[in-house]
N, C-alpha and C positions, 0 to 999 in steps of 0.2 A: 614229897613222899617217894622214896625208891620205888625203881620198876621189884624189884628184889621183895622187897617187904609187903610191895601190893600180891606176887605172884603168893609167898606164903601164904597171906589171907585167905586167899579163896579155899573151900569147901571143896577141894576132890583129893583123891588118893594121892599121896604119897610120891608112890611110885611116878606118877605124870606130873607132879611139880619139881620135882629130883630134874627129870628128863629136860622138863620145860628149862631150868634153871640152866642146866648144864649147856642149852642151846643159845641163851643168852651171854654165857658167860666166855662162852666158844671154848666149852670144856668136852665138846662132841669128838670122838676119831673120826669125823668125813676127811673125805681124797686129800684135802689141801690139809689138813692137818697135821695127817700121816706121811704126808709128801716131805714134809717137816723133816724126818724123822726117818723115813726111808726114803732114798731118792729115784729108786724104781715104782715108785705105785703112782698108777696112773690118776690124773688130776678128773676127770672129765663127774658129769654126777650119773651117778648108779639110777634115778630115775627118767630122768629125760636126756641121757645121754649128750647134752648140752655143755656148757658153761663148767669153768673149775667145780668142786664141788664144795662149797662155805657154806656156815650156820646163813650168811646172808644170800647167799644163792639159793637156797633151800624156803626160805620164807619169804623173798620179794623177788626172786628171776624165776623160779625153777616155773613151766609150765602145767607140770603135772600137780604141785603145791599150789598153784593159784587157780587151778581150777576144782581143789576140792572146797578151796576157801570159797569161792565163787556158788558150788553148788549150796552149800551151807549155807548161801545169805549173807556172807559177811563182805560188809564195804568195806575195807582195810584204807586208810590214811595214804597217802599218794606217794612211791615206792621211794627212798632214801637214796644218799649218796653213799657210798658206803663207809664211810668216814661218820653216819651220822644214825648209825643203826640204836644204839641205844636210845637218840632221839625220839626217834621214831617207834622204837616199843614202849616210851610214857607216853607219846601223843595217844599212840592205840590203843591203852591201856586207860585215858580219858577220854576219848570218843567213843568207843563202844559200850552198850548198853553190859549189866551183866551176866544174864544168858549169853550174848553174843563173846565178852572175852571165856569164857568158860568152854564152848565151841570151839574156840582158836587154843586154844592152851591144847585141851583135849586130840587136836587135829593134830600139832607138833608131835603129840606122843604117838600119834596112828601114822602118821607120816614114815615117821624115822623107825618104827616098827616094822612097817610094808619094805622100806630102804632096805632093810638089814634081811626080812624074808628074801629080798630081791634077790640080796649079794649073795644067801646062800642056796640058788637056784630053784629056789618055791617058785611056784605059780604067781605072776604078777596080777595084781587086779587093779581094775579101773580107778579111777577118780571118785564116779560118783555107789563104788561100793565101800571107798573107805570115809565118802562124808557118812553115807546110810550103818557103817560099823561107829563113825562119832555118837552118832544120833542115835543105835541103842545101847550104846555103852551111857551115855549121859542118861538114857531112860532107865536102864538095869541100877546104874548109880541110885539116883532117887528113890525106885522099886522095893531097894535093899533096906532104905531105911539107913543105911551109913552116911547118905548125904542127907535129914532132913529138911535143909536148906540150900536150894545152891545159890550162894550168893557169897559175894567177900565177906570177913569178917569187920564188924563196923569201929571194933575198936584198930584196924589196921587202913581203911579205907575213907579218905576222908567223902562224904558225899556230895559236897560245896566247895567253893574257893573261900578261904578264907578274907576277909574283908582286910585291906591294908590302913593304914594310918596316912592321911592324905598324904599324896609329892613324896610316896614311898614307894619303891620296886623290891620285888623280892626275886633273889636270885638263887635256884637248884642248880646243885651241881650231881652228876654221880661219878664215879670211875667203874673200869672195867681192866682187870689185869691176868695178862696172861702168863705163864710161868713156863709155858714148853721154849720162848723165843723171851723172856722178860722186855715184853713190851705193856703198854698198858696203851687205853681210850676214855679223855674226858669228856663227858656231856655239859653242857648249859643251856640252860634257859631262863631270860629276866620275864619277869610279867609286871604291870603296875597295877594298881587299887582298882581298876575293873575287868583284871584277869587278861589285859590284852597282852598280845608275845610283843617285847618290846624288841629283845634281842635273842640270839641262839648261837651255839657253835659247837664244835667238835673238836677237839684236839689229839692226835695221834702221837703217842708218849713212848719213844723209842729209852734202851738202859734204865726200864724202872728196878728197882731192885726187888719186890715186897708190894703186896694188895696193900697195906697201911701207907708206903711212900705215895700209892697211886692215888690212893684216896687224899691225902694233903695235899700233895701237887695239884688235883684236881679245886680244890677248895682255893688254894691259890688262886691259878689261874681264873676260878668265877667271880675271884674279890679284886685282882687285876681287870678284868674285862669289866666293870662294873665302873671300877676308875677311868680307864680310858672314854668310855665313854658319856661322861660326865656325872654320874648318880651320886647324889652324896648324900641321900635317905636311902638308907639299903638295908635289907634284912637277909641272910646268909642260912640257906638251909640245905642242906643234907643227912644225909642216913649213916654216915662215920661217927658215931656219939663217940670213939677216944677222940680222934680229929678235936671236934666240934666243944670236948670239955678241955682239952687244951690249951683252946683258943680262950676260952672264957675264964683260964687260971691266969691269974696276974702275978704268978709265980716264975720265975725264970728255972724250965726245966732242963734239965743234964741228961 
């Protein structure tokens, strides 16, 4: 299941799954983005005056973002290389309970909020007053009655592993493609019949042309890596359905 599809499911506004998306998908204007694109804007991050400023500096370096996650309760999965960030937000997105990703979704939107107060010379505020702005934005949420559930939606979430068919690994792929520099980043991950990670990797996909090339070449490369290391009961899943009905046409397409 896409981190993408899982992030839709869930039961909050709009406006913070947009945000959320956009930060996954490194469709944000932070410093290195912009740096892109103008070659005077300075890289450094607008909150902790630290490190470049990336979607992945922002949710696994930045110090001021890991100590709102921190005041919130949230254990977050152990910080990624950066080659392996989508990774790492399906791991997190299966380790955390779902009060708990709903917190972190919520927090990316307060984060990048407070960022953008920052840059236009507001009043900075603490850590632990933008976890306490999470907490009653989540509570106003519920309050309202617009959420009266907060929980993913169950026909998008699966709650279990699905059981495999013995001496079978199933292998997720996803892509992520960026269009300001046409590059793209492949996820994988194998698992076997009792959900253990067999194998993973990351692939950084420089001249992609197009989210559809990034997505097959992705798909590719999970049914390559699958071969190479020997699997030859394998079950091929991603979130690309043209990809994936392509594959499953025994038509020769033009």
């Amino acid at each position: 299941m896409s981190i993408y599809s899982k992030l839709w499911g869930f039961n909050l506004p709009e406006n913070i799954k947009i945000c959320c998306w956009r930060f996954f998908r490194n469709f944000i204007p932070t410093v290195v983005n912009l740096s892109k694109r103008f070659t005077n804007a300075a890289s450094t991050c607008k909150l902790c005056n630290g490190n470049s400023e990336s979607n992945y500096h922002l949710l696994c370096e930045c110090p001021f973002s890991l100590e709102v996650f921190n005041t919130l309760g949230l254990l977050l999965p152990a910080m990624p290389m950066k080659n392996q960030f989508l990774l790492w937000l399906a791991h997190l997105f299966e380790s955390l309970q779902t009060s708990e990703c709903l917190k972190f979704l919520v927090s990316i939107w307060a984060i990048w909020f407070h960022r953008n107060n920052k840059l236009h010379n507001n009043p900075q505020q603490r850590p632990i007053e933008i976890a306490q702005f999470v907490i009653q934005h989540l509570k106003e949420f519920q309050d309202s009655g617009a959420l009266p559930v907060l929980q993913p939606s169950s026909s998008h979430i699966p709650r279990s592993w699905s059981p495999l068919p013995e001496n079978y690994v199933k292998v997720n792929f996803d892509a992520s493609f960026n269009s300001l520099n046409n590059c793209s980043g492949t996820g994988i991950i194998i698992r076997n019949s009792n959900c253990e990670i067999m194998a993973s990797c990351a692939h950084p996909n420089p001249d992609t042309p197009n989210a559809t090339f990034a997505e097959a070449l992705a798909c590719k490369q999970a049914v390559l890596l699958s071969c190479d290391l020997g699997f030859q009961k394998v079950i091929v899943e991603g979130d690309a359905l043209s990809i994936i009905n392509k594959i499953k046409n025994a038509t020769v397409d033009r």
